[in-house]
Biopython code that builds the backbone (N, CA, C, O; Angstrom):
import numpy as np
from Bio.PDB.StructureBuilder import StructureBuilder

atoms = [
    (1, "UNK", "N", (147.524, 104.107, 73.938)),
    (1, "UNK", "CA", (146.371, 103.712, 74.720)),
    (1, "UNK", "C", (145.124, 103.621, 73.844)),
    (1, "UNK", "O", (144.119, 102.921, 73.967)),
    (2, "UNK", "N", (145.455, 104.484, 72.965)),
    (2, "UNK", "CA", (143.264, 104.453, 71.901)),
    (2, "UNK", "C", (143.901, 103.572, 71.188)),
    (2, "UNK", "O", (143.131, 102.614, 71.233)),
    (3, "UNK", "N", (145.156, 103.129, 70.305)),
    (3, "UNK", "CA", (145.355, 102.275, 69.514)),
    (3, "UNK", "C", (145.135, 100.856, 70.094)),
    (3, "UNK", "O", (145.021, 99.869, 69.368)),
    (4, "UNK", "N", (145.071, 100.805, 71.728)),
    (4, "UNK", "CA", (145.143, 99.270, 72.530)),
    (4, "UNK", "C", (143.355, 99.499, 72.030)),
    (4, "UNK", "O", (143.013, 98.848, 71.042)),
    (5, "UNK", "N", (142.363, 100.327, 72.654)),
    (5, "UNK", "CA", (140.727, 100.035, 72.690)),
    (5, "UNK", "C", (140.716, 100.080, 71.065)),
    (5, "UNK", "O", (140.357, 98.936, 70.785)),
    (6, "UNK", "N", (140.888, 100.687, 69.996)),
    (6, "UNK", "CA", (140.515, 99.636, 68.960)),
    (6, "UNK", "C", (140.726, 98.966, 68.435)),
    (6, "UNK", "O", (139.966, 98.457, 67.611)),
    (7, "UNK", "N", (141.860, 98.641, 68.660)),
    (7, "UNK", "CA", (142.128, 96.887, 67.964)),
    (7, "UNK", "C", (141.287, 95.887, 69.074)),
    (7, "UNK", "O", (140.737, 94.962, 68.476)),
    (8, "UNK", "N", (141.056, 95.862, 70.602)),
    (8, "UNK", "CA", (140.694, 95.559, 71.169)),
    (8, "UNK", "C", (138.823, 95.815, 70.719)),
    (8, "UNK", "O", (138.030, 94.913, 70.987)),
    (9, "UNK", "N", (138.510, 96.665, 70.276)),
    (9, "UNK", "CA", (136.856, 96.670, 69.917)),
    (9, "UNK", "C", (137.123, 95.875, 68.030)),
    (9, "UNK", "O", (136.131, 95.176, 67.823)),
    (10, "UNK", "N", (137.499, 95.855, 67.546)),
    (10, "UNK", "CA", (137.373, 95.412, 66.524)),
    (10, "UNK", "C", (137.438, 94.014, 66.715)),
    (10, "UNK", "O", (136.526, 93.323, 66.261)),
    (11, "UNK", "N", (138.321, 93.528, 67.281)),
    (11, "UNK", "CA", (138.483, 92.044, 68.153)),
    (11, "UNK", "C", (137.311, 91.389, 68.525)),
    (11, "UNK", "O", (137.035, 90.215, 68.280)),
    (12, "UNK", "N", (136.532, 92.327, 69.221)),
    (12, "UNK", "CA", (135.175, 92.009, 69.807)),
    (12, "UNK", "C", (134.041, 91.865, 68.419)),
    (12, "UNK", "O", (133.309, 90.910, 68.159)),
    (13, "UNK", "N", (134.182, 93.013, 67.759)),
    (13, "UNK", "CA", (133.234, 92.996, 66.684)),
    (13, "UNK", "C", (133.549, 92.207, 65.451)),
    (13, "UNK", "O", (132.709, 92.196, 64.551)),
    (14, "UNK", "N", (134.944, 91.382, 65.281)),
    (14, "UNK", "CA", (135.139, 90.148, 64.921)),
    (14, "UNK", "C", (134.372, 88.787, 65.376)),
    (14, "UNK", "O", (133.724, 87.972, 64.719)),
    (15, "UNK", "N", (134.654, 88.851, 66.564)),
    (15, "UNK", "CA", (134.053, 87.591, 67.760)),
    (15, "UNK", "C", (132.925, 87.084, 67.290)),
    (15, "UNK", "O", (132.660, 85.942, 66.913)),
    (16, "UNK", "N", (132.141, 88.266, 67.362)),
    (16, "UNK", "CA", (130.918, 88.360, 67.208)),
    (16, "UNK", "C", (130.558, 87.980, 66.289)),
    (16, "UNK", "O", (129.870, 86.963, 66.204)),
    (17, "UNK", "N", (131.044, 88.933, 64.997)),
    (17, "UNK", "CA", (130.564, 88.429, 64.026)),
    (17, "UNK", "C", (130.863, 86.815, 63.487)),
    (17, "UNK", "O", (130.172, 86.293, 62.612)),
    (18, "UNK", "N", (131.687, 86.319, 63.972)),
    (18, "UNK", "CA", (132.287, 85.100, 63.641)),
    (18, "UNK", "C", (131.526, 84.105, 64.091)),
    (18, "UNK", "O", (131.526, 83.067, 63.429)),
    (19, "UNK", "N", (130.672, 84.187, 65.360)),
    (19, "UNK", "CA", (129.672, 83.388, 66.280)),
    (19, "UNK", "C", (128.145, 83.790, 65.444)),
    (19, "UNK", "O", (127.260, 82.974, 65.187)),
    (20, "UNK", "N", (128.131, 84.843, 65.208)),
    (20, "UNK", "CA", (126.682, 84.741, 64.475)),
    (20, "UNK", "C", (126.649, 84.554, 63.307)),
    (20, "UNK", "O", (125.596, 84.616, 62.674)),
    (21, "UNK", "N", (128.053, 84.224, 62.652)),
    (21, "UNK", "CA", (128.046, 83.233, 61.318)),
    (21, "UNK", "C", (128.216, 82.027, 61.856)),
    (21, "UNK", "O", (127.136, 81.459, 61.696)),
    (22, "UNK", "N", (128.949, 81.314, 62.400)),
    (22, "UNK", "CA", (129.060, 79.813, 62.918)),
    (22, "UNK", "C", (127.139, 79.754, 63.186)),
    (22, "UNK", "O", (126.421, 79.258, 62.318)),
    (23, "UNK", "N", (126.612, 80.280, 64.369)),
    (23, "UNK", "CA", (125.105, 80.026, 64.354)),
    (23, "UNK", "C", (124.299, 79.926, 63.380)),
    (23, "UNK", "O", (123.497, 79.006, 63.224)),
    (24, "UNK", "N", (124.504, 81.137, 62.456)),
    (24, "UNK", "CA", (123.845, 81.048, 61.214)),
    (24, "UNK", "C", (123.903, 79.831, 60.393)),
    (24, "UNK", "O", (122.900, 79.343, 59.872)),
    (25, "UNK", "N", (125.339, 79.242, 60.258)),
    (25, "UNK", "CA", (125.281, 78.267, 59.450)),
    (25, "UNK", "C", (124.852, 77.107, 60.012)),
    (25, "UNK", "O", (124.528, 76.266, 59.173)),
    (26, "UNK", "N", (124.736, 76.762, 61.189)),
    (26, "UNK", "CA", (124.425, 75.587, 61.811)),
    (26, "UNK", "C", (122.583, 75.535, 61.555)),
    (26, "UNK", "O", (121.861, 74.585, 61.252)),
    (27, "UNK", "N", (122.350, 76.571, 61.749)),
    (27, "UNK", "CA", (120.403, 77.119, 61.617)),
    (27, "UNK", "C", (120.381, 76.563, 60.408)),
    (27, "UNK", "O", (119.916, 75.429, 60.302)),
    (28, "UNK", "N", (120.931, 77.325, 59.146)),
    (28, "UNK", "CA", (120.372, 76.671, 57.806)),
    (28, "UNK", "C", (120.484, 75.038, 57.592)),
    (28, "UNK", "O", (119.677, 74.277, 57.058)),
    (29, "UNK", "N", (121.960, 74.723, 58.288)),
    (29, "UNK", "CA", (122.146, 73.356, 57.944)),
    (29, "UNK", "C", (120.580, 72.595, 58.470)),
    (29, "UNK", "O", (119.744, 72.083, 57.725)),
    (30, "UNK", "N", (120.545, 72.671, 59.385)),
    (30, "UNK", "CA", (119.716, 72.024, 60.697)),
    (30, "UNK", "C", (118.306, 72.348, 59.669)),
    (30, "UNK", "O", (117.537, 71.389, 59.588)),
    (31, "UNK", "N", (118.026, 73.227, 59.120)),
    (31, "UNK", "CA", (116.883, 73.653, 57.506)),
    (31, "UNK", "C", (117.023, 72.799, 56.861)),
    (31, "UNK", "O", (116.089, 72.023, 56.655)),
    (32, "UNK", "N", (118.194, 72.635, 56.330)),
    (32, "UNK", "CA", (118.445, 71.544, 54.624)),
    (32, "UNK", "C", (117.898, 70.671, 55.265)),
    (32, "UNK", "O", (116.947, 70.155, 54.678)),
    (33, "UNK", "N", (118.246, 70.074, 56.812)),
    (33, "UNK", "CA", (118.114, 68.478, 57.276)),
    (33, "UNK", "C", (116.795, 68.295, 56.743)),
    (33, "UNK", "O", (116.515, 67.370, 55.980)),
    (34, "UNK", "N", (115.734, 69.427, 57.253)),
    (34, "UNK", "CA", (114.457, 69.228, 57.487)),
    (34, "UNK", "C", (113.821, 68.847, 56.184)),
    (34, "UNK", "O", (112.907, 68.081, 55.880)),
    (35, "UNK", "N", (114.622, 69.648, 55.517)),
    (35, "UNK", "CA", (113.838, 69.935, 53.756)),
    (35, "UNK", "C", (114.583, 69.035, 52.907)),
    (35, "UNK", "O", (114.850, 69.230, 51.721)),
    (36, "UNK", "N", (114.914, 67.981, 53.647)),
    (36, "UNK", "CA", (115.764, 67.059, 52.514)),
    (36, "UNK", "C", (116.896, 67.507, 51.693)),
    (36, "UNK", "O", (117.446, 66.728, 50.916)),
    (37, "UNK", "N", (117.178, 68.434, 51.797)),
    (37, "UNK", "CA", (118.345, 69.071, 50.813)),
    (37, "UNK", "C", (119.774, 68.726, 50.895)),
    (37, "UNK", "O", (120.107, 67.807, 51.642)),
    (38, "UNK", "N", (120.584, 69.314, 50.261)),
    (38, "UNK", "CA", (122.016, 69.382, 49.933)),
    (38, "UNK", "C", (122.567, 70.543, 50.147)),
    (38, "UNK", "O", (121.689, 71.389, 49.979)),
    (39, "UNK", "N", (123.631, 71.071, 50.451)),
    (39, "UNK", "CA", (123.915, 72.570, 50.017)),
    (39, "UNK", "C", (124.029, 72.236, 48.531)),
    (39, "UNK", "O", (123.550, 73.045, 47.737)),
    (40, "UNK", "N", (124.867, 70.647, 47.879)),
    (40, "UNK", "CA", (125.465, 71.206, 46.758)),
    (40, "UNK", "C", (123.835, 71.201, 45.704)),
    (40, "UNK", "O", (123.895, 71.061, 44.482)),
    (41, "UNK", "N", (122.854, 71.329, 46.248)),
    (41, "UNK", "CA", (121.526, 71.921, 45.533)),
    (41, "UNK", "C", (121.437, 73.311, 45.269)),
    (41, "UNK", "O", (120.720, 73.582, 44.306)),
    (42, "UNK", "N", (121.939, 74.221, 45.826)),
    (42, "UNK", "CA", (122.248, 75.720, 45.652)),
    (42, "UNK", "C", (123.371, 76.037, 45.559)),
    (42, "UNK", "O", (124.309, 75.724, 46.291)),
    (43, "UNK", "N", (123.354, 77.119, 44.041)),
    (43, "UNK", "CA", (124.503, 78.000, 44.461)),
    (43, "UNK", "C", (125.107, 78.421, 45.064)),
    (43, "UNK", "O", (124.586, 78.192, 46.156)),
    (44, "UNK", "N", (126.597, 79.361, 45.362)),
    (44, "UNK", "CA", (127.119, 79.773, 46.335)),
    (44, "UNK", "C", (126.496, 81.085, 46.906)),
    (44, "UNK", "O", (126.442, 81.590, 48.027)),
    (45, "UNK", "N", (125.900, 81.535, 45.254)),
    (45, "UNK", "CA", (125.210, 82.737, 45.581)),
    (45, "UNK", "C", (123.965, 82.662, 46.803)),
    (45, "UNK", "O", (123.978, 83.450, 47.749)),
    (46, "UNK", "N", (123.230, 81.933, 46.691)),
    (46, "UNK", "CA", (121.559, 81.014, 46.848)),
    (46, "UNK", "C", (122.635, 81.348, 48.502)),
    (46, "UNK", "O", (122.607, 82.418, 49.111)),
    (47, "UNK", "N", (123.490, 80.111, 48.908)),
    (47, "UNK", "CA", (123.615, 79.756, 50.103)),
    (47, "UNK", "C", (123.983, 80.880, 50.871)),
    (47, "UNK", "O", (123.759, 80.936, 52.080)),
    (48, "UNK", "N", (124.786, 82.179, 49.947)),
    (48, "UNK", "CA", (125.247, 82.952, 51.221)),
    (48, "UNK", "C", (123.914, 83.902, 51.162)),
    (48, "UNK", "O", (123.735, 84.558, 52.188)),
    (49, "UNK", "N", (122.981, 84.071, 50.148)),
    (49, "UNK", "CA", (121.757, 84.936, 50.460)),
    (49, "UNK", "C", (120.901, 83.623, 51.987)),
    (49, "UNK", "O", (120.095, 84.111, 52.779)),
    (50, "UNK", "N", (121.155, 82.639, 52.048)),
    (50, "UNK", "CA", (120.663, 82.247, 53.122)),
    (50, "UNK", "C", (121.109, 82.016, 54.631)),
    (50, "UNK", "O", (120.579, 81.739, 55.707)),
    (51, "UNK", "N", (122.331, 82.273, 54.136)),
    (51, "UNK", "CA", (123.508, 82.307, 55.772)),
    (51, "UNK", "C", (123.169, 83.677, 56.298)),
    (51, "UNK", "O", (123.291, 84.029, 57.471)),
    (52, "UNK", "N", (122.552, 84.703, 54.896)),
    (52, "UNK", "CA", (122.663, 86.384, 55.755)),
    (52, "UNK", "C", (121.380, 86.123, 56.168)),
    (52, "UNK", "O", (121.131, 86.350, 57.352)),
    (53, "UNK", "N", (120.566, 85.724, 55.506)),
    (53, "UNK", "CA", (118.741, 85.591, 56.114)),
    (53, "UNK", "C", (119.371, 84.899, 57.253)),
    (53, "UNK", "O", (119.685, 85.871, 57.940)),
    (54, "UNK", "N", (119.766, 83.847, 57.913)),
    (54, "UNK", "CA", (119.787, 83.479, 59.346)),
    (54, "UNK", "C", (120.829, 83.980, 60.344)),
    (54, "UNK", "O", (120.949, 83.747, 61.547)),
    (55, "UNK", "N", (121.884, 85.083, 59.125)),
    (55, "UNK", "CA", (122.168, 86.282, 60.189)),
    (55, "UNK", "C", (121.508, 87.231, 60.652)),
    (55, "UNK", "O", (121.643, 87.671, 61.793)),
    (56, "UNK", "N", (120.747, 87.632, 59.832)),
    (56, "UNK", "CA", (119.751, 88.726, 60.220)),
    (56, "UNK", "C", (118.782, 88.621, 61.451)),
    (56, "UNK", "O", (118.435, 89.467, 62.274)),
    (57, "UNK", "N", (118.460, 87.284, 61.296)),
    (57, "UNK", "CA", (117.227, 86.363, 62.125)),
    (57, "UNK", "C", (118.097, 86.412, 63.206)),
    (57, "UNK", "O", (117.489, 86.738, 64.225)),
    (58, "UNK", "N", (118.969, 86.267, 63.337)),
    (58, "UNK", "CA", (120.005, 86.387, 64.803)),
    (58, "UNK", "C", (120.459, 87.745, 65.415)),
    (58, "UNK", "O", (120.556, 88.085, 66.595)),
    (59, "UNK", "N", (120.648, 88.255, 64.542)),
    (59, "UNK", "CA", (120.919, 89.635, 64.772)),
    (59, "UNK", "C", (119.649, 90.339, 65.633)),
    (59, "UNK", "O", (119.669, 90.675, 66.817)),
    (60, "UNK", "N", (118.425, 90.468, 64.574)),
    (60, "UNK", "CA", (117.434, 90.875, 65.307)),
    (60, "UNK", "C", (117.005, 90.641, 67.026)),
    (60, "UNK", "O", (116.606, 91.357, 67.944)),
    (61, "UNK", "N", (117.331, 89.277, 66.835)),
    (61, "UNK", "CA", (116.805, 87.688, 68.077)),
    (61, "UNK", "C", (117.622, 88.531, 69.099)),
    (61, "UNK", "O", (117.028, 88.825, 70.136)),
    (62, "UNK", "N", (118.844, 88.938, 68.954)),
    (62, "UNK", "CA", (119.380, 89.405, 70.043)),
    (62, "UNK", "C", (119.470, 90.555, 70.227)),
    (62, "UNK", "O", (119.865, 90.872, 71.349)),
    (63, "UNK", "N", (119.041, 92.083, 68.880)),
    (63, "UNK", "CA", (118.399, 93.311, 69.830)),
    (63, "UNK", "C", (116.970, 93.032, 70.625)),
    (63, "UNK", "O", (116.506, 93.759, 71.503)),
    (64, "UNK", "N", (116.370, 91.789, 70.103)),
    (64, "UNK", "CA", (114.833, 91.682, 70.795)),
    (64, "UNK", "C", (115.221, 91.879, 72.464)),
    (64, "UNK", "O", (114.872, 92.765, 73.244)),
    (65, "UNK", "N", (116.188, 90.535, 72.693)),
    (65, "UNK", "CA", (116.634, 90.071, 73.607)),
    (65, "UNK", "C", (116.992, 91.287, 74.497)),
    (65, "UNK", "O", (116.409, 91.339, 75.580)),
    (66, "UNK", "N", (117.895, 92.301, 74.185)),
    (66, "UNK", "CA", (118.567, 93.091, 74.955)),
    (66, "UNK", "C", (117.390, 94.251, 75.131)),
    (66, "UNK", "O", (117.401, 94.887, 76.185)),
    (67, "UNK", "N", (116.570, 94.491, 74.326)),
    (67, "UNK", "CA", (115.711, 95.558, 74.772)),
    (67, "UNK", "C", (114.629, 95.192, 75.569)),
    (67, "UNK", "O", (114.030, 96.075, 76.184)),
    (68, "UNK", "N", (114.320, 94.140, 75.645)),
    (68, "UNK", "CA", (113.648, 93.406, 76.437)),
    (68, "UNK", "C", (114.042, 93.390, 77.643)),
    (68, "UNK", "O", (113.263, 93.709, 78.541)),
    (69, "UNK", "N", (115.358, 93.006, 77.908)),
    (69, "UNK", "CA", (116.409, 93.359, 79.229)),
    (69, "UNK", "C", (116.196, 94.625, 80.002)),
    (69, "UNK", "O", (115.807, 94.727, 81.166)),
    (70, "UNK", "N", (116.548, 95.657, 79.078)),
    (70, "UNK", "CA", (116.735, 97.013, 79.469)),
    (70, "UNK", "C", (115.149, 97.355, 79.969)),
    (70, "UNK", "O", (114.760, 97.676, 81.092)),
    (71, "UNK", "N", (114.558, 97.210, 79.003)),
    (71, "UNK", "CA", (112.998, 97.316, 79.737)),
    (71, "UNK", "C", (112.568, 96.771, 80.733)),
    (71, "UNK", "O", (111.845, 97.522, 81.388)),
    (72, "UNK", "N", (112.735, 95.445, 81.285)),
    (72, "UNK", "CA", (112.560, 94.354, 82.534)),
    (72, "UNK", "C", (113.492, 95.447, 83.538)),
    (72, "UNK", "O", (112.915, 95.886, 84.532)),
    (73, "UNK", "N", (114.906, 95.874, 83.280)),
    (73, "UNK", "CA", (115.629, 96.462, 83.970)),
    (73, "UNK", "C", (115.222, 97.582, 84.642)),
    (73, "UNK", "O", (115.412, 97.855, 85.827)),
    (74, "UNK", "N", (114.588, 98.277, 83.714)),
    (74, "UNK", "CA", (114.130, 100.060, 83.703)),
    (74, "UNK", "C", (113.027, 100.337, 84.559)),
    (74, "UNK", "O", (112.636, 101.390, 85.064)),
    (75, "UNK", "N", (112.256, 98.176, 84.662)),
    (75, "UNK", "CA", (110.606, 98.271, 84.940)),
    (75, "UNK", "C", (109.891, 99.044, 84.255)),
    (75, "UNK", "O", (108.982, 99.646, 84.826)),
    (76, "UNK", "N", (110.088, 99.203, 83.028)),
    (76, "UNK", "CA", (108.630, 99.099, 81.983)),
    (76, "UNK", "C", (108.319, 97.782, 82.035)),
    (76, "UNK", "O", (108.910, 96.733, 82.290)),
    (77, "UNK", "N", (106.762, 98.270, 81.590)),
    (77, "UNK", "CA", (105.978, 96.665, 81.521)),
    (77, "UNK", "C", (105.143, 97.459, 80.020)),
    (77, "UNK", "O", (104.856, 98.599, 79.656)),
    (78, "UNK", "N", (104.984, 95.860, 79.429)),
    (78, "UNK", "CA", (104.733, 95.813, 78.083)),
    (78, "UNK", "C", (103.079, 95.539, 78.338)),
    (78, "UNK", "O", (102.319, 95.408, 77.378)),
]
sb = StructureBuilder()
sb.init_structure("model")
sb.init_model(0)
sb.init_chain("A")
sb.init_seg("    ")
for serial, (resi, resn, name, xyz) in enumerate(atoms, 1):
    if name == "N":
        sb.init_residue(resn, " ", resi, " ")
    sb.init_atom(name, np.array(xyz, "f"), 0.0, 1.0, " ", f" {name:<3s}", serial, name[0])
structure = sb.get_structure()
């Protein structure tokens, strides 16, 4: 039964992470468009220091999101 919930939570914390890399990379691409670029203008190094900058930016975006929730929920007001 605990061996079913963590393969089953790791599953999830795969998911996840797999969607806020797919987002991430679509964000930077949707960047290069703007800035005229290429990826093959940066390294591999360069590109994945910029896939984690628009993971991070996502990451954050959605504790904003959820504490924001919980607070609207709780009725605190900001």
């Amino acid at each position: 039964m605990l061996e079913k919930l963590v393969i089953k939570k790791n599953a999830i914390k795969y998911n996840l992470k797999m969607h806020v890399r797919k987002k991430a990379i679509k964000l930077f691409k949707n960047k290069l468009l703007l800035l005229q670029k290429k990826t093959s203008d940066f390294s591999i190094e360069e590109l994945e220091s910029f896939i984690a900058q628009e993971e991070k930016k996502i990451i954050d975006n959605y504790r904003n999101r959820s504490l924001t929730f919980l607070f609207f929920f709780l009725g605190v007001a900001f």
